[in-house]
Legacy VTK file of the C-alpha trace (Angstrom):
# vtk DataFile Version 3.0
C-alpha trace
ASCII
DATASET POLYDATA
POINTS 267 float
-16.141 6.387 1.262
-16.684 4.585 4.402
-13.362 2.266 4.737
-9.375 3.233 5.208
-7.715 0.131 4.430
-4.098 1.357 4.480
-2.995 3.058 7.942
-0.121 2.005 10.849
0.654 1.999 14.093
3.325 1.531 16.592
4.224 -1.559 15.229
5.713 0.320 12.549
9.058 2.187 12.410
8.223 5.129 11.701
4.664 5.319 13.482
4.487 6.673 16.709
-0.032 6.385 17.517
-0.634 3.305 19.196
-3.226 1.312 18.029
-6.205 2.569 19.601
-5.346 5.979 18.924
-5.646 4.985 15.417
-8.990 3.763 16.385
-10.426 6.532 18.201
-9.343 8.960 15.366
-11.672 6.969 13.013
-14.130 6.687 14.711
-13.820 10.749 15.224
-13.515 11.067 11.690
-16.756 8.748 10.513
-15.103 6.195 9.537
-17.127 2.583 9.367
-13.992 0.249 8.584
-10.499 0.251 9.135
-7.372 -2.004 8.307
-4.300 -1.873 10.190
-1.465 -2.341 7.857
1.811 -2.105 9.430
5.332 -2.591 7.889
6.558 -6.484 7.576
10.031 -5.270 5.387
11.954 -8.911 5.734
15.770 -7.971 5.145
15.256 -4.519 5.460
17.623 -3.452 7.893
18.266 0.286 6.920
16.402 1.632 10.236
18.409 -0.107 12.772
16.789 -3.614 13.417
15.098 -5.580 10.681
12.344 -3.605 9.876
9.529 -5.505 11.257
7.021 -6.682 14.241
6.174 -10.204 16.209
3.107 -11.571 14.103
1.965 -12.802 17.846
2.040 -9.926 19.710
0.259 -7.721 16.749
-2.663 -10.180 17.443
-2.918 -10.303 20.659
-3.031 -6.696 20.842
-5.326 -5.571 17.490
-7.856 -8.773 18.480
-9.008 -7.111 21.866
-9.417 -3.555 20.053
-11.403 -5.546 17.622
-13.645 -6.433 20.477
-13.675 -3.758 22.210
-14.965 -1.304 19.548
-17.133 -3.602 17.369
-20.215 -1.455 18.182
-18.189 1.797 16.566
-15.862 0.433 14.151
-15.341 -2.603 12.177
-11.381 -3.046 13.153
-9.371 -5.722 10.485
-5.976 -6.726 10.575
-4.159 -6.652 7.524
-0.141 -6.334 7.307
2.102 -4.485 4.359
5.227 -6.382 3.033
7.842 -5.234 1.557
8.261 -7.341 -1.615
11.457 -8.219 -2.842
12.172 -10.408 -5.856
14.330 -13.056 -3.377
11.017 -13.201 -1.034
8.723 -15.248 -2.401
9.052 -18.079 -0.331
9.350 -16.656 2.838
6.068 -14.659 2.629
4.086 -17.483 0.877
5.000 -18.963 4.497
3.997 -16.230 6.351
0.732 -15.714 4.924
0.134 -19.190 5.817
0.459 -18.754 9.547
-1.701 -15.830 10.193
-5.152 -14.836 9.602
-4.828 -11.381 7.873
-7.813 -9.785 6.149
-5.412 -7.976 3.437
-1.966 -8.096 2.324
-0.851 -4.993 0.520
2.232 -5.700 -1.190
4.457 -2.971 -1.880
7.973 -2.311 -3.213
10.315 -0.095 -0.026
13.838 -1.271 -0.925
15.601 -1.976 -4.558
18.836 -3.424 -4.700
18.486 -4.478 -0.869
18.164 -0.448 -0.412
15.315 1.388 1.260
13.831 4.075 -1.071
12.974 6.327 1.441
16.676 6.531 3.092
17.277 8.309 -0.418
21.637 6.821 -0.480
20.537 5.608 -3.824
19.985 8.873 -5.327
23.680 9.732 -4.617
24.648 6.977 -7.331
21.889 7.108 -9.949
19.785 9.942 -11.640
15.989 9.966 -10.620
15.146 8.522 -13.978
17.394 5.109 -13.065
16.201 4.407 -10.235
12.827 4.739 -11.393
13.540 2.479 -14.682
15.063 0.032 -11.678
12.297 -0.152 -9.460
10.068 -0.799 -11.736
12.225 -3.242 -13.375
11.761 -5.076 -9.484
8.880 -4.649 -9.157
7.877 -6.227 -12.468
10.330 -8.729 -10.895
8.618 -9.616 -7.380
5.134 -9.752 -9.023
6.127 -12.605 -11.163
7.558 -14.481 -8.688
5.301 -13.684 -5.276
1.737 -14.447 -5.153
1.589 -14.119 -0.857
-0.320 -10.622 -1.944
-3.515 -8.942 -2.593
-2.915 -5.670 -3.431
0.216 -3.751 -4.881
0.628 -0.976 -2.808
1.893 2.504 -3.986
2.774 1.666 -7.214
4.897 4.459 -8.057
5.720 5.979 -4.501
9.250 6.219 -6.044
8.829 9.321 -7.088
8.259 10.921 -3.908
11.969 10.685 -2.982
13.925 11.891 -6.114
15.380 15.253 -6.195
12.978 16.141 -9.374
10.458 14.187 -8.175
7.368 14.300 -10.410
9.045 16.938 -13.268
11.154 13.807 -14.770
8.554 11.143 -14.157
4.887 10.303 -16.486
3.136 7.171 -17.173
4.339 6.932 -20.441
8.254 6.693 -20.089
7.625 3.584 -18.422
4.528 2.131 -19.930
6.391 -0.858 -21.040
7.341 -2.102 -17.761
4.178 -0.917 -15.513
1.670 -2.458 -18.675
3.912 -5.810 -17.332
3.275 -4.835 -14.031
-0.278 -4.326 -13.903
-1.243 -7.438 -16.592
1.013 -9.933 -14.549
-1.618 -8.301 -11.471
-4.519 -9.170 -13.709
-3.179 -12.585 -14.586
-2.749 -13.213 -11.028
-6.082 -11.860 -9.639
-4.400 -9.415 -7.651
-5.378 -5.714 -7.475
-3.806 -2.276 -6.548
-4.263 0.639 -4.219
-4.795 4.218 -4.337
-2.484 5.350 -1.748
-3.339 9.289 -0.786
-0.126 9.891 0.576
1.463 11.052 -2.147
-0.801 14.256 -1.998
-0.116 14.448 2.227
3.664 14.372 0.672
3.464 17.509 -2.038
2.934 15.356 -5.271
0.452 16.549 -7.799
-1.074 13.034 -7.663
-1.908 10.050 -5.417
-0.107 6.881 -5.860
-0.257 5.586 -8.581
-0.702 8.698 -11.271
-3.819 9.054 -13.042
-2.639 7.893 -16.356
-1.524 4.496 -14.644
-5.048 3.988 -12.981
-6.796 4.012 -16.276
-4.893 1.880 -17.636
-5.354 -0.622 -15.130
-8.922 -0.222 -15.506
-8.007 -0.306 -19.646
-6.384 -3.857 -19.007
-9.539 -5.425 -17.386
-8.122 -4.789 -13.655
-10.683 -4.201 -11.476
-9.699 -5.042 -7.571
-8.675 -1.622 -6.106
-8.460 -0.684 -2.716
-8.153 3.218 -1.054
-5.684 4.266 1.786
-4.563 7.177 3.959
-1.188 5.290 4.682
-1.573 7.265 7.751
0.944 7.332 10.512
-0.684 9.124 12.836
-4.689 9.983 13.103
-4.873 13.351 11.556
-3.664 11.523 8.803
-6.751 9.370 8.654
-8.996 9.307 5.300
-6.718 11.761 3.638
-8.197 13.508 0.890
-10.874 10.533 0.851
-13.330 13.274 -1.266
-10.499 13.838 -3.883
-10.241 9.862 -3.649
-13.830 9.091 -5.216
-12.948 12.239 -7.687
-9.831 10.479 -9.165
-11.806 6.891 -9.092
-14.964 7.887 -11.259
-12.228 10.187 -13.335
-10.369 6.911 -14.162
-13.506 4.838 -15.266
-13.931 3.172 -11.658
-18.015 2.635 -10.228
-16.219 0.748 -7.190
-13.815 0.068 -4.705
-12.589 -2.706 -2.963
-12.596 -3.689 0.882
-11.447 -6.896 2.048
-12.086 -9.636 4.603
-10.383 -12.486 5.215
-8.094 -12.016 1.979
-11.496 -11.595 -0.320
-12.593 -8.821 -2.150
-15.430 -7.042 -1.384
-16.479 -4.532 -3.756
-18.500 -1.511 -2.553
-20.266 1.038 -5.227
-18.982 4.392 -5.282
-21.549 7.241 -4.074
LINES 1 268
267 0 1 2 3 4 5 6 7 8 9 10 11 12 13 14 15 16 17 18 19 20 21 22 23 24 25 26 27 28 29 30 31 32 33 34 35 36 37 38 39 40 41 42 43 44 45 46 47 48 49 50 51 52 53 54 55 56 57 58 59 60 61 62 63 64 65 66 67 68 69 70 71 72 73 74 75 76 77 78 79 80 81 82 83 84 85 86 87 88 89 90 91 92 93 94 95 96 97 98 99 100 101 102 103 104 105 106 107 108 109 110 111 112 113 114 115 116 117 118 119 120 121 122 123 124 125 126 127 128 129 130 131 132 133 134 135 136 137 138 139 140 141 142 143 144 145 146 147 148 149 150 151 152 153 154 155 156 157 158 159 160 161 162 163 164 165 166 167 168 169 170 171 172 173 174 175 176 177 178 179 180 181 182 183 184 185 186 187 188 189 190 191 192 193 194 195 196 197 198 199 200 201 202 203 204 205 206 207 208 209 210 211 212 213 214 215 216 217 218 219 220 221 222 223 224 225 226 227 228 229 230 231 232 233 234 235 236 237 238 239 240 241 242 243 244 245 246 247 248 249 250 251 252 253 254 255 256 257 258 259 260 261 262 263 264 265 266
């Protein structure tokens, strides 16, 4: 697998590699493509200041690096949002002012709340606030279309205090079959994000069972990511990536430039 399309930089909160660190450690680890993807969370203000970065300045710093190391690396730009059901307008303008090669979509705060600051879990079981983001994020798919990919679909789970022993495919296959038809419907795709092995999960993001369904439903845009922070991080687990594909029914991924799909045979 040739291409991380999921990885950030500085010009996310909790990244501390600048940019061209990033780029070196690909290049170090083989890698032929690259997408920077680093947090745009409108409203999310759980970290201090609004969690994200100046469109402007993200170009004018990632476009030189593009330049600079087109010999070694193919560098794109991509961004991830943090969806929200009360969003949809605000990114369709966004995604209207900049040239991005992907937008990866993914779910970070329910009930204006950010997952990962885990205050949620001290008012609802792991198993509500499970039901409830996927009840949201059946809820920002139908009403946001500024996307390409859904990132992490159940990344959830990472934060609980059972974390996967209360959670399978099946106690929510009513909502995430929604989830991943309104996807079809809409020509958008998903990711498998590795970072839920880097985090101690049995799985990458989403679980197996929810991958073949996709692929069940007729879905076939999918995307693979580190969702590094740092370059160590880099292609994480990218062997046991192509494993978990061809297990779920997949011949392909997906790579993309200038918001289109490019689909690239598995080896």
């Amino acid at each position: 697998m040739r291409a991380d399309v999921h990885m950030h930089s500085t010009f996310s909160h909790d990244s501390k590699a600048r940019p061209e660190e990033m780029i070196l450690g690909a290049i170090e680890k083989g890698l032929e493509m690259i997408c920077f993807t680093d947090h745009f969370d409108k409203d999310n203000m759980d970290w201090g200041e609004e969690d994200i970065f100046d469109p402007e300045e993200y170009f004018s710093v990632l476009t030189p690096l593009q330049e600079k190391y087109r010999d070694q690396i193919d560098v794109r730009i991509g961004v991830e949002t943090g969806i929200q059901p009360h969003l949809g307008a605000f990114y369709e303008e966004f995604e209207r002012k900049y040239p991005f090669d992907l937008i990866i979509g993914s779910v970070h705060s329910i009930r204006r709340s950010d997952i990962a600051l885990g205050k949620l879990y001290e008012d609802y079981t792991d198993e509500e606030i499970q039901r409830i983001t996927f009840e949201e994020t059946l809820e920002s798919v139908r009403r946001q279309k500024a996307f390409d990919v859904l990132g992490h679909l159940d990344y959830v789970v990472r934060y609980g205090k059972f974390r996967e022993k209360i959670y399978s495919y099946r106690k929510y296959a009513d909502i995430i079959d929604e989830i991943l038809k309104n996807l079809i419907e809409k020509g958008k795709g998903i990711e498998l994000n590795m970072a839920g092995l880097k985090y101690g999960l049995p799985f990458a993001h989403p679980h197996p069972d929810v991958l073949r369904r996709y692929k069940e439903l007729g879905g076939e845009i999918i995307t693979v990511g580190s969702d590094a922070h740092q370059p160590s991080h880099l292609a994480y687990d990218f062997g046991q990536a192509e494993d978990i594909l061809k297990s779920c029914g997949f011949t392909y991924y997906t790579e993309f430039r200038q918001r289109k799909p490019v689909f690239k045979r598995l080896a």
